[in-house]
C-alpha positions in Angstrom: -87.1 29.9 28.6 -87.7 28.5 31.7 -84.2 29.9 33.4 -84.5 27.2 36.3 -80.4 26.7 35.7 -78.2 25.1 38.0 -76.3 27.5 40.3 -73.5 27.4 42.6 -71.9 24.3 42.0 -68.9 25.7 41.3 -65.6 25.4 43.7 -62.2 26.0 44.4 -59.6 24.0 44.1 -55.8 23.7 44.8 -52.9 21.6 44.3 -48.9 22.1 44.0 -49.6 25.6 44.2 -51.9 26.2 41.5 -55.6 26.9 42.1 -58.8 26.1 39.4 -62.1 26.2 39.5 -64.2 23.0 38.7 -68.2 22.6 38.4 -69.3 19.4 40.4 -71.8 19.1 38.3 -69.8 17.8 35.6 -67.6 16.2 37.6 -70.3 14.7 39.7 -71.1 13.0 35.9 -68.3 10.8 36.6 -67.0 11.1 32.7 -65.2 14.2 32.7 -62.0 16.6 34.1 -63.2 20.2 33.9 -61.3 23.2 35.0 -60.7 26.8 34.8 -57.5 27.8 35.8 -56.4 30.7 38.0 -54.1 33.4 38.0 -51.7 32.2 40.5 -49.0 30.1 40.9 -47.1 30.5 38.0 -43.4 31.9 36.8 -44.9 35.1 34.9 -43.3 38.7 35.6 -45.5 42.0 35.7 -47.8 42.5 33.6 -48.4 38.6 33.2 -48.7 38.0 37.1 -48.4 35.0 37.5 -50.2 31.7 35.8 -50.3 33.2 32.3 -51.2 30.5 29.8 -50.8 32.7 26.4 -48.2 32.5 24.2 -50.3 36.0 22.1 -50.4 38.1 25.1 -46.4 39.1 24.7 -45.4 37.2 27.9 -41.9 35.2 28.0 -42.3 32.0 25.8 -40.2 30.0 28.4 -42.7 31.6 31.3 -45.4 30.2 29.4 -44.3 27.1 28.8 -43.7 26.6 32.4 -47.4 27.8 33.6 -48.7 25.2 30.9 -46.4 22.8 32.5 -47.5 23.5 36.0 -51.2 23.8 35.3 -50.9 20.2 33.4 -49.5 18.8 36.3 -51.5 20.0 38.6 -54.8 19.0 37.3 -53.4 15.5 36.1 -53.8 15.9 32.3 -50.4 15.3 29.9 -49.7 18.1 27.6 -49.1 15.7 24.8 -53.2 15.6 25.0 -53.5 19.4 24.4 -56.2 20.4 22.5 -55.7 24.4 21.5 -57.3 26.8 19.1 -56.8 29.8 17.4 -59.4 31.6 19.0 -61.4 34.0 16.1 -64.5 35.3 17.9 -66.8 33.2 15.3 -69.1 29.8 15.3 -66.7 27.5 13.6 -66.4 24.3 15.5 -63.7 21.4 15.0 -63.9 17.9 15.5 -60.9 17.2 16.9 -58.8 13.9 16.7 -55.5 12.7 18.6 -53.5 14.0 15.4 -54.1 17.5 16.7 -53.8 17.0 20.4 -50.2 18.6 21.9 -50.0 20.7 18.7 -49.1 23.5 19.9 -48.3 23.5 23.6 -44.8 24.1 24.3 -45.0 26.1 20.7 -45.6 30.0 20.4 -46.2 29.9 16.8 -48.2 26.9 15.6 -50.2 26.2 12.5 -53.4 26.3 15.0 -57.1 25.4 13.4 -58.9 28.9 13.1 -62.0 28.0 15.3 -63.7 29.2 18.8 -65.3 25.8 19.6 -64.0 21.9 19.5 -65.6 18.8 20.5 -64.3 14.9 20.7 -65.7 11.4 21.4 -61.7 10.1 22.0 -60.3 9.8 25.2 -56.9 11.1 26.0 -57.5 14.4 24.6 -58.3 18.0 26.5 -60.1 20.6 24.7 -58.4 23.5 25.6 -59.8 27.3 25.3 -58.2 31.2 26.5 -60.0 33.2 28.3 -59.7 37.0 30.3 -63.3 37.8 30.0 -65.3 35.8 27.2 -67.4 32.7 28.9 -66.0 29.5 28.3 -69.3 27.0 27.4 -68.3 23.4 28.5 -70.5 20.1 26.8 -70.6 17.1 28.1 -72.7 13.7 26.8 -72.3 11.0 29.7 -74.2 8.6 27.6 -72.4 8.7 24.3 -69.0 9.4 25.7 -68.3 13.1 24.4 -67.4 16.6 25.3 -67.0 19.9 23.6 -65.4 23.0 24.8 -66.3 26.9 23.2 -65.0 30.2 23.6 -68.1 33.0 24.0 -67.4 36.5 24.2 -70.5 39.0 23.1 -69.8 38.2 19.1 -69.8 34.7 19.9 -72.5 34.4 21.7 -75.0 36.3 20.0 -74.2 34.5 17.0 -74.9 31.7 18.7 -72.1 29.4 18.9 -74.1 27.8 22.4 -76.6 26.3 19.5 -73.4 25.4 16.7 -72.1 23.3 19.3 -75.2 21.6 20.2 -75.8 20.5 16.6 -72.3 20.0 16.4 -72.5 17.1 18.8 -76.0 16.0 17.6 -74.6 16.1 13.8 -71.5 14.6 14.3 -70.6 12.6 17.3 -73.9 11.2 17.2 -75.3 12.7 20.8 -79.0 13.5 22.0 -79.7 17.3 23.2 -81.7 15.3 26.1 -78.7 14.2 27.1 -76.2 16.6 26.9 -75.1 18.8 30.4 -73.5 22.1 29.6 -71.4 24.2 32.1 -71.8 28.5 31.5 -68.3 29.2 32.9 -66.8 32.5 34.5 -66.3 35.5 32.6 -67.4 39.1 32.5 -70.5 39.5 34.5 -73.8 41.3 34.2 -72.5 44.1 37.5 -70.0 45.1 34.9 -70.2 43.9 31.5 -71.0 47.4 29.6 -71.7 47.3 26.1 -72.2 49.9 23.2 -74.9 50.4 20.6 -73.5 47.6 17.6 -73.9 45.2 20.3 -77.1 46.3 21.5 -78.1 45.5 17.8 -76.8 42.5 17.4 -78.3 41.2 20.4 -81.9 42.2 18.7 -81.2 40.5 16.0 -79.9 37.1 18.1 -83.3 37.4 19.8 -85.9 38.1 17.4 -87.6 35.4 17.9 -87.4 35.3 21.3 -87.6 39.1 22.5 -88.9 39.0 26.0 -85.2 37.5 26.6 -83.9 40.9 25.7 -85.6 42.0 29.6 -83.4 39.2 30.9 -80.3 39.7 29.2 -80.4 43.2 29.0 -80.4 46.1 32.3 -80.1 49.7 31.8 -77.0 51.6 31.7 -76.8 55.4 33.2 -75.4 56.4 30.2 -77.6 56.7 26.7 -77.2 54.1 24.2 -75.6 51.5 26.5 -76.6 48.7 28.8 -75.6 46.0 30.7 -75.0 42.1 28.9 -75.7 39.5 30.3 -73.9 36.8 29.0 -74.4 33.7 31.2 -78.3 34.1 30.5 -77.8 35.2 27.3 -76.4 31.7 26.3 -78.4 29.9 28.7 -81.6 30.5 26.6 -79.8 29.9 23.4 -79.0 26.7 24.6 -82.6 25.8 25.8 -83.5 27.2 22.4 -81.1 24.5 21.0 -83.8 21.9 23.6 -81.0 21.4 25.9 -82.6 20.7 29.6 -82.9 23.9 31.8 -81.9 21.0 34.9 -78.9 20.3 32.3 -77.7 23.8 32.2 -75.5 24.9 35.1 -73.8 28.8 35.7 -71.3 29.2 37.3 -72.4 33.1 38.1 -68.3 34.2 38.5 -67.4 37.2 37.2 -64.0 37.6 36.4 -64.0 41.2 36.2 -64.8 41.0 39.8 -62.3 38.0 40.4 -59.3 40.0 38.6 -57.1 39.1 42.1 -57.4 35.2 41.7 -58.6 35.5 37.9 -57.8 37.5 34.8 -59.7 40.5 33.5 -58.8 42.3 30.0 -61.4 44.6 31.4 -59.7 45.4 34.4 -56.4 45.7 32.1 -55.2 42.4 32.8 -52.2 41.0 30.0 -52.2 37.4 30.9 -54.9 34.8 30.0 -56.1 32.0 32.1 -57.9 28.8 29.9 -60.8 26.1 30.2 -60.0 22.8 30.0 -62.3 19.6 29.7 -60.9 16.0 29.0 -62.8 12.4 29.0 -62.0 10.1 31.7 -60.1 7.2 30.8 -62.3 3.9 31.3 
């Protein structure tokens, strides 16, 4: 538990209108797209304002299919290479083929595969996960030519999808934990993310075998029986748990509840739902 993690290598970027976030240290890899998207730029009405990306959230379909449109574009992926889930809060992971990319997109009620994480070794496909809160987890293997993408709110995480993915990869695309670089994404921050006793519990029981990381991921609350989460650590030390490389482990340290005018926050009351997106690069 070393918790010397990359840090501020996130950034800002911007074309035709619509603004992401990207880590240059995946990019900087050379093998992967990587984005989270923002809120703006889209066609979405009040309470969707503006880049809404979820067909669940009650927004216009044809708004929605629009923002995917625009985001696609922007960020110079196809939508045909769509890779989406239907998000469960669990550890299931799916290895994902070009039979399921683009199922989906431009479609509010598709046969999704019930899953929170996905990985791929095949070009042409972007993993694709929703987000207004829960920390996107983004994998990438430059030596074996693979990525994975996961969706980590508090259930998530302290059932420790950060360490199904990694054996995911190992298991079944064939990739070294020594070699893997994994990106904790924005989401709800430690400054605000307040949670309630079941959670508290649950988080003992994620750590027993590693307690004194309770001190780290854990800071008082004023109010009895509550504290403060800490969710990028929290999945940082599960990964070095799962002998990922502390250097190989970057945070991006962006809280969306703090964000909530350039990103969305269900905590802040936000309806619309912004996603992360990773993709191979073409050789």
């Amino acid at each position: 538990m070393a918790g010397s993690w990359r840090q501020h290598t996130w950034r800002w970027q911007s074309n035709q209108g619509i603004d992401w976030l990207e880590d240059s240290f995946l990019i900087d890899s050379g093998v992967v797209q990587q984005g989270f998207s923002g809120r703006l730029g889209g066609v979405s009405l009040p309470p969707y304002d503006s880049l809404n990306l979820s067909y669940s959230s009650g927004d216009e379909t044809g708004a929605v299919q629009e923002n995917r449109r625009r985001l696609a574009l922007a960020c110079d992926f196809s939508l045909e290479s769509w890779s989406g889930l239907r998000q469960v809060h669990g550890t299931r992971i799916e290895l994902i083929t070009k039979a399921q990319a683009g199922l989906g997109v431009l479609d509010p009620e598709p046969a999704l595969l019930k899953a929170d994480g996905q990985i791929t070794a095949e070009p042409g496909i972007t993993l694709v996960t929703q987000h207004a809160d829960c920390i996107p987890l983004y994998f990438a293997d430059p030596v074996n030519g693979a990525i994975g993408l996961a969706h980590g709110g508090w259930q998530g995480t302290l059932q420790n999808i950060a360490g199904a993915m990694v054996k995911a990869m190992v298991d079944r695309l064939g990739s070294k934990s020594a070699d893997l670089l994994v990106s904790i994404g924005p989401g709800a921050g430690p400054c605000h993310y307040e949670v309630d006793k079941p959670v508290l519990d649950q988080a003992e029981l994620c750590f027993a075998k590693v307690p004194r990381a309770l001190d780290k991921i854990l800071k008082p609350s004023p109010l009895a029986g509550r504290a403060y989460l800490d969710l990028w650590q929290a999945n940082a030390i599960l990964l070095e748990e799962s002998v990922i490389l502390p250097q190989h482990i970057s945070i991006a340290g962006i809280c969306t509840i703090c964000e909530n005018q350039r990103l969305f926050s269900h905590r802040r009351g936000d309806r619309g739902r912004q996603v992360a997106f990773i993709g191979l690069r073409q050789k």
